[in-house]
C-alpha positions in Angstrom: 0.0 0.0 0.0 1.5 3.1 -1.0 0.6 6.4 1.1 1.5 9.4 -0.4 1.7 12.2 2.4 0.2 15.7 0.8 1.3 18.2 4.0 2.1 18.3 7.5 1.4 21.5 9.4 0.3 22.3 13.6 -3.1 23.1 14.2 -3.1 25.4 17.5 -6.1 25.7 20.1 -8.3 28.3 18.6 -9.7 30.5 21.5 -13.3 31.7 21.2 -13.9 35.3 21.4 -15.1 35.7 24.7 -12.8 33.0 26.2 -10.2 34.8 28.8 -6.8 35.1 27.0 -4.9 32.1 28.6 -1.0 32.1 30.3 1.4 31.9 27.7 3.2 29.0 29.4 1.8 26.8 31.9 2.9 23.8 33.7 0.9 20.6 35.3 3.3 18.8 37.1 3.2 14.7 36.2 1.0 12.8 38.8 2.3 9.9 40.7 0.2 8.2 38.4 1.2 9.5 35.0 4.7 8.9 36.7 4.4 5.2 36.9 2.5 4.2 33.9 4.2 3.4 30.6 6.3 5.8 28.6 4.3 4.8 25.1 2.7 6.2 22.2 -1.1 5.1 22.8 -1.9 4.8 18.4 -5.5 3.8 17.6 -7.3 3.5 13.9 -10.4 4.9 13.0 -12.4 4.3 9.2 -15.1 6.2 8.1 -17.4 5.7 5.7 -18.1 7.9 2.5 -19.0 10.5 2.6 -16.1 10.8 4.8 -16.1 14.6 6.9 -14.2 17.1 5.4 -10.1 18.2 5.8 -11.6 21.8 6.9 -14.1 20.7 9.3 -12.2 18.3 10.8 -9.0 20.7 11.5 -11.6 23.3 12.4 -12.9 20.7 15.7 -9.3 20.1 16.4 -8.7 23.5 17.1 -11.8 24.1 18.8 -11.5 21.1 21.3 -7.3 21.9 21.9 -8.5 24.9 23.4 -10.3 23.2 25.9 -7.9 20.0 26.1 -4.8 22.1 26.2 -2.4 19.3 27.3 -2.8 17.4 23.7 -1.6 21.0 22.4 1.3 21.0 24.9 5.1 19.1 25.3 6.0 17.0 28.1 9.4 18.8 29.9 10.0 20.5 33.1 8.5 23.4 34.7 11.4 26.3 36.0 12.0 24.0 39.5 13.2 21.0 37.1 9.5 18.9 38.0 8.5 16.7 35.2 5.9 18.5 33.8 2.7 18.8 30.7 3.8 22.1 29.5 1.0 24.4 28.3 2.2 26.2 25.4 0.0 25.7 22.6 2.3 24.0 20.4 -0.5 22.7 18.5 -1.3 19.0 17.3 0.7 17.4 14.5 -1.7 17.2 11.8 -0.5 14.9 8.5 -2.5 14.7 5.5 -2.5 11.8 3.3 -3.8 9.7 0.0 -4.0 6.1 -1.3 -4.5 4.6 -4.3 -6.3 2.0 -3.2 -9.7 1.0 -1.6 -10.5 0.8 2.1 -11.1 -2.7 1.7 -7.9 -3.6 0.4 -6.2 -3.1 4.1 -7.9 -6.2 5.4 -8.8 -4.7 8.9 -9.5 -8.4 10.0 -6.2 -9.2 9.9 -3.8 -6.9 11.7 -0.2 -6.0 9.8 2.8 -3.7 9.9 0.3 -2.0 6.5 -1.7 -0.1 9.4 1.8 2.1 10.3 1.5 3.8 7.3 -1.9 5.1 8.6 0.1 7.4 11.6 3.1 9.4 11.3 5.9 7.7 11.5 6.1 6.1 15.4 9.2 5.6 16.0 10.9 9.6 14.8 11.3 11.8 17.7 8.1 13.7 17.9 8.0 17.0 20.6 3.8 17.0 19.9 1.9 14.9 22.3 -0.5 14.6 19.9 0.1 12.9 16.6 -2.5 12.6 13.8 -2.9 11.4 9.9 -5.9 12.0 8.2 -5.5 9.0 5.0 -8.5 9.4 2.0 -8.8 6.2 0.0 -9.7 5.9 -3.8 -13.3 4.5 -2.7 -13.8 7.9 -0.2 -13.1 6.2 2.5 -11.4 8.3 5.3 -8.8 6.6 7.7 -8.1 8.5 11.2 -4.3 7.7 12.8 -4.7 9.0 16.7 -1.3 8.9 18.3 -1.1 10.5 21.8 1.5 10.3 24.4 0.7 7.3 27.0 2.2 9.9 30.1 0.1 12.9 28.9 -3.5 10.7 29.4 -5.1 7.1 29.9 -7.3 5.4 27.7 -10.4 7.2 29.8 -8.9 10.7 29.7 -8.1 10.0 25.4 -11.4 8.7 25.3 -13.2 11.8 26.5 -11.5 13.9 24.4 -12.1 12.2 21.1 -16.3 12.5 21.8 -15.3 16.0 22.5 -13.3 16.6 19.0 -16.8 14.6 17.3 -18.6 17.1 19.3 -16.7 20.5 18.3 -16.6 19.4 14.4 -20.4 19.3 14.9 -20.5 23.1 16.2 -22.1 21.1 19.5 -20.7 21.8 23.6 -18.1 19.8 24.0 -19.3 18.6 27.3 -17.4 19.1 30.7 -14.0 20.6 30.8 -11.1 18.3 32.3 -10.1 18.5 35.7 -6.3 18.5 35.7 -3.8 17.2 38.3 -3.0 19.8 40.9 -0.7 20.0 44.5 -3.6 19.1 46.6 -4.4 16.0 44.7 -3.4 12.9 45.7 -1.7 13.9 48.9 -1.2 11.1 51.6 -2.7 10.5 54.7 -2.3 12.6 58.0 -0.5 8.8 59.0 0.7 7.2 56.1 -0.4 3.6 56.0 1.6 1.3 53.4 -0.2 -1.5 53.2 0.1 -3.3 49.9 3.3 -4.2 48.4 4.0 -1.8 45.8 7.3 -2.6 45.7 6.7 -5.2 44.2 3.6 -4.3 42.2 4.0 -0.9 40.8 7.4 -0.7 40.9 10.4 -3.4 41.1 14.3 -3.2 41.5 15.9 -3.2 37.9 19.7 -5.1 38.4 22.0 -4.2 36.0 21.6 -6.9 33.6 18.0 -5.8 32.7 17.0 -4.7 29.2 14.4 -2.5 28.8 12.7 -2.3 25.9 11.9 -3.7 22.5 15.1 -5.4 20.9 16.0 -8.1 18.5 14.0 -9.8 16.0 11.4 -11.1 18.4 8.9 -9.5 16.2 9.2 -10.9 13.1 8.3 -14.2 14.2 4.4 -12.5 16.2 0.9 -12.6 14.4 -1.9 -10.4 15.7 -5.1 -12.7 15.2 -7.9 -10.7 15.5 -10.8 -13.4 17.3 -14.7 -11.9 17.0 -16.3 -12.9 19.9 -20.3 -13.1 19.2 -22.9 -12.2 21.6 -24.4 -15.4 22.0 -20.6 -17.0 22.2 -19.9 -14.5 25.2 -23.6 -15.5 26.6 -22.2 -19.3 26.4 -19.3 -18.5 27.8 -20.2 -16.5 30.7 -23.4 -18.8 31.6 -20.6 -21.5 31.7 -18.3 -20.0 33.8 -21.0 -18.5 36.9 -22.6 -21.9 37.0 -23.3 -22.1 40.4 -22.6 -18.7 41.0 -25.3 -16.2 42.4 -24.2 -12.8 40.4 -22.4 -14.2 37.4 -19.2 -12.8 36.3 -18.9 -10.2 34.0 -18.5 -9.8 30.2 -15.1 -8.9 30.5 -14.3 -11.3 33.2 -15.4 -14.0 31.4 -13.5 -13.3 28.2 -10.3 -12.5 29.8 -10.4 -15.9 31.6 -10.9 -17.6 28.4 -8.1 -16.0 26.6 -5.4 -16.3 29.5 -6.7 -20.3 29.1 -6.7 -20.2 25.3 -3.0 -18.5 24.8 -1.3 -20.9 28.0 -2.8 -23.9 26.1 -1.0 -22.8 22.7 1.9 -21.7 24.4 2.3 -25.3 25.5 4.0 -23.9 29.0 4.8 -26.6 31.5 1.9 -27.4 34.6 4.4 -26.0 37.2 5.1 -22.4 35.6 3.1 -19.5 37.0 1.3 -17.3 34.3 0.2 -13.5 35.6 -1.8 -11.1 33.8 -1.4 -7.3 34.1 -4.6 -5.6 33.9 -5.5 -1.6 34.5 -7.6 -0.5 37.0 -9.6 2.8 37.0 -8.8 4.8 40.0 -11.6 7.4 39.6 -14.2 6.0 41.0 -12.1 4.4 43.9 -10.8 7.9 44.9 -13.8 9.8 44.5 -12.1 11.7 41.9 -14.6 12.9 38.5 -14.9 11.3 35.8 -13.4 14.2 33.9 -10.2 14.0 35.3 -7.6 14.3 32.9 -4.3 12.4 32.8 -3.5 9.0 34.3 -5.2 7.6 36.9 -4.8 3.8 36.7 -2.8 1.0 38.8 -3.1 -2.4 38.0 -4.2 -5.9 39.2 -2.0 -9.1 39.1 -4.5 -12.2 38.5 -2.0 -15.4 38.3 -1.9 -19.0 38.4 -0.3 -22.5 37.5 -0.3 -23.3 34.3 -1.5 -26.7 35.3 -4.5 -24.7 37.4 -5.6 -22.6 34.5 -6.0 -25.8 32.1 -7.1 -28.5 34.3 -9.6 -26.3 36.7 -13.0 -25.0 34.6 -13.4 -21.7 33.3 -14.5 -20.3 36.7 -11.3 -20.9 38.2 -9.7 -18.4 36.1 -13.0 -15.9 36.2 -12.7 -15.9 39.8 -9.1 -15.7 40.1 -9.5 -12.4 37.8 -12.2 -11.4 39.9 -10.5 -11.7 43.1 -7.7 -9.5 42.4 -9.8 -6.7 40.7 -11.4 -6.9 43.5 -8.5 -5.8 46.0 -7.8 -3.4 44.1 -10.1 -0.5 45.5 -10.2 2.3 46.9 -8.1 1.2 50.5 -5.5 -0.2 47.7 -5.2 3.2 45.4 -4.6 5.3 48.7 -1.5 2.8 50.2 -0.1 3.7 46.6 -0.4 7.4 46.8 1.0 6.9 50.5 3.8 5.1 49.3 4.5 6.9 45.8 4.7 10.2 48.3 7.0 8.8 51.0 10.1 9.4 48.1 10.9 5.9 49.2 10.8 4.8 45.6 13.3 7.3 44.7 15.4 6.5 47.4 15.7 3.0 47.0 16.3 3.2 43.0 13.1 1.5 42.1 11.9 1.6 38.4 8.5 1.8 37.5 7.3 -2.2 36.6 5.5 -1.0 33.2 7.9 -1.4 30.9 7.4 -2.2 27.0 8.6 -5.5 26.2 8.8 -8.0 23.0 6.9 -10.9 24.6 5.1 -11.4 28.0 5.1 -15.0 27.3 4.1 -17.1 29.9 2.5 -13.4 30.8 -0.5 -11.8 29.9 -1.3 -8.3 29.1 -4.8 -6.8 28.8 -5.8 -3.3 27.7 -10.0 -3.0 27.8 -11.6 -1.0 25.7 -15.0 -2.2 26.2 -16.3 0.3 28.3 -14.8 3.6 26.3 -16.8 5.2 23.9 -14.6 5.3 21.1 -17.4 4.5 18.3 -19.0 7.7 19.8 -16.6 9.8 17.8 -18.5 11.5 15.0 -17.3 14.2 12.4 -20.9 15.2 11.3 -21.1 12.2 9.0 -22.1 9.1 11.6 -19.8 6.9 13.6 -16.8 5.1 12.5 -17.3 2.0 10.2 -14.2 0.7 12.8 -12.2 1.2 15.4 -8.7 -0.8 16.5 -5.4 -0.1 17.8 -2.6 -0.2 15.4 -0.2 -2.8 14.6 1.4 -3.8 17.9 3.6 -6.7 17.3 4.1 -7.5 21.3 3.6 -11.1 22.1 0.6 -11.5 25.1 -0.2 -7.7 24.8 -4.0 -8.3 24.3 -7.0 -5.2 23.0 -10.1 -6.0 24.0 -12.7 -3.6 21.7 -16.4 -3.6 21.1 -17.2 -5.0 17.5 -18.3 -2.2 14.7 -21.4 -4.5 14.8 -22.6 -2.9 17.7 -24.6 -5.9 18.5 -22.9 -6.8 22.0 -19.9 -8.8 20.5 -16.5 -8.3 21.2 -13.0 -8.4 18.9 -9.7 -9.6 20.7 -6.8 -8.3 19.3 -4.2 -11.5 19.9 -0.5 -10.8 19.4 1.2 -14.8 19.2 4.4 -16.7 18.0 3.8 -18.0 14.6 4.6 -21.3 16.2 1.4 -20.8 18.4 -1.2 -19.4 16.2 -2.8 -22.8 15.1 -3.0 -24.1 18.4 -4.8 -20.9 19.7 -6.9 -20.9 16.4 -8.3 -24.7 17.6 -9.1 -23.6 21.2 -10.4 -20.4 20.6 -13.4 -20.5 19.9 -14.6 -23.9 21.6 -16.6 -23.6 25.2 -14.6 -26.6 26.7 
């Protein structure tokens, strides 16, 4: 597929004129939470239908919403004191125009490959815009949408409120709620600190020397992504199999998380004594009574584990509840030990590293990133909502997306990165309720 790139240009927030003229620098000071999540581009793909919204209108939203979501305008540096800081400037957005010659069709969505970078600007130049975007008209008017933001800058929650915004501005509609950003009297810890989770060992670790950080060698030339659609009733199979017994039964994404971590040990062909762990983010809104417009990172995560031998030779439920459980301890008690602990500066002290780290392959781990609650299909130019919506190419064994289907009927798409070696295996298993 040969893209053909037409312009590159900034768009800057464009201030109404009534608005109150804003600071010409600012500076939001990184959260202990954007501190220990990953240091990642966050790239996701929309398509859109003809007639596809126009260039103008479209640039016109941006610059509309930017003013209102200034941090996706903004670097990430240091304020005067040398704090590691969002810096309101009003850089802009990196806007890149694009064509194809070739039809929409012709990318074959289903099937996920290293075709779907062309879609962003490049990924891995040096970029000083948080914000990256490639606007990418195919011959049958098809319109492809390549959203790149900085990981640090904003969680999926934060990203996701700010794209229904953008939707919302192109429409000439309110834009909804402004976001609440992090300030000095956030996140503080208690009057007596209480530690009582090991984050040592959870949100940070101790790096040795010998570590590698990073994505290295040719580990992924030898992944697949297989993307597995998950139907409605297949979910309502799966889930009635899994609470059998059980009073309130698990939920969606309970269910097919349990099935997957079952599905990928089995074609992994791990021995019964190794211990598989998944990785899986928690929203700390809700837990800390913070609103739902907050804006930046607010996520830690849960560690569901087993035996390999546990996972394939105990039912479904096992797994469900195993996933369950450890969700589950992760509230609100858990998200204020952190804060207590991430303020103490014994992290810093003791030269821990933050745990999330990009890597090659999990393998015999598991990564999640849920999507099924976001309203990413709610993003709408003027001309509907997105024929689709997926994360880009991503060629990072275990690191699984979990989307709502464009069919909008209640099924699900898995985004599976796998050796080749174990793609047949996982192809058998995956779709079979034993």
């Amino acid at each position: 597929m040969e893209v053909k790139v037409l312009s590159s240009k900034l768009v800057k927030p464009a201030y109404s004129a009534g608005q109150a003229p804003m600071p010409a620098t600012e500076y939001i000071p990184l959260s202990i939470f954007d501190r220990v999540t990953f240091e990642m581009q966050m790239a996701i793909i929309y398509a859109f239908a003809p007639p596809a919204p126009t260039t103008a209108s479209i640039e016109k939203g941006l610059a509309t919403v930017l003013a209102q979501y200034r941090a996706f305008a903004g670097q990430l540096g240091e304020s005067p004191d040398g704090t590691p800081s969002v810096i309101l400037n009003d850089r802009g957005a990196r806007l890149v125009e694009a064509t194809v010659d070739a039809d929409l069709v012709d990318m074959a969505p289903s099937k996920p490959t290293p075709e779907l970078l062309k879609l962003h600007p490049d990924l891995e130049a040096e970029h000083q815009e948080v914000v990256l975007l490639q606007l990418t008209r195919f011959r049958c008017g098809s319109l492809a949408v390549g959203f790149t933001s900085n990981h640090v800058v904003a969680d999926g929650h934060a990203t996701s409120n700010f794209l229904v915004a953008w939707g919302r501005a192109t429409r000439g509609l309110p834009m909804g709620l402004p976001p609440v950003h992090h300030h000095a009297e956030l996140f503080k810890p208690r009057s007596s600190p209480r530690v009582e989770h090991d984050h040592r060992n959870g949100e940070y670790y101790m790096p040795s020397p010998t570590d590698v950080v990073g994505h290295h060698g040719d580990a992924a030339d030898n992944i697949v992504i297989h993307k597995a659609h998950f139907t409605k009733d297949f979910v309502a199979g799966l889930r009635a199999k899994a609470s059998e017994g059980r009073g309130r039964p698990f939920s969606r994404f309970e269910t097919i998380l349990a099935h997957l971590w079952r599905t990928m040990t089995r074609a992994r062909d791990l021995s019964p004594e190794e211990t598989s762990k998944i990785r899986l983010s928690v929203d700390g809104r809700h837990r800390l009574g913070q609103p739902a417009e907050h804006f930046g990172n607010m996520v830690l995560w849960a560690f569901p584990r087993s035996t390999v031998g546990d996972l394939l030779n105990r039912p479904l439920k096992h797994a469900a509840q195993v996933i369950h459980d450890e969700v589950a301890r992760v509230d609100g008690a858990y998200f204020q030990s952190f804060v207590d602990f991430a303020t103490s500066g014994a992290a810093e002290k003791d030269g821990l590293a933050r745990s999330a780290v990009c890597k090659d392959a999990h393998c015999p781990d598991v990564e999640v990133d849920s999507w099924l609650t976001f309203p990413f299909y709610e993003l709408d130019f003027g001309t509907g909502s997105p024929r689709y919506f997926m994360p880009a190419y991503f060629p990072t064994e275990g690191m699984l997306f979990l989307a709502p289907s464009n069919f909008g009927d209640g099924s699900v798409d898995a985004f599976v990165p796998l050796f080749q070696e174990n793609l047949e295996v996982f192809k058998e298993c995956c779709y079979s309720l034993e």
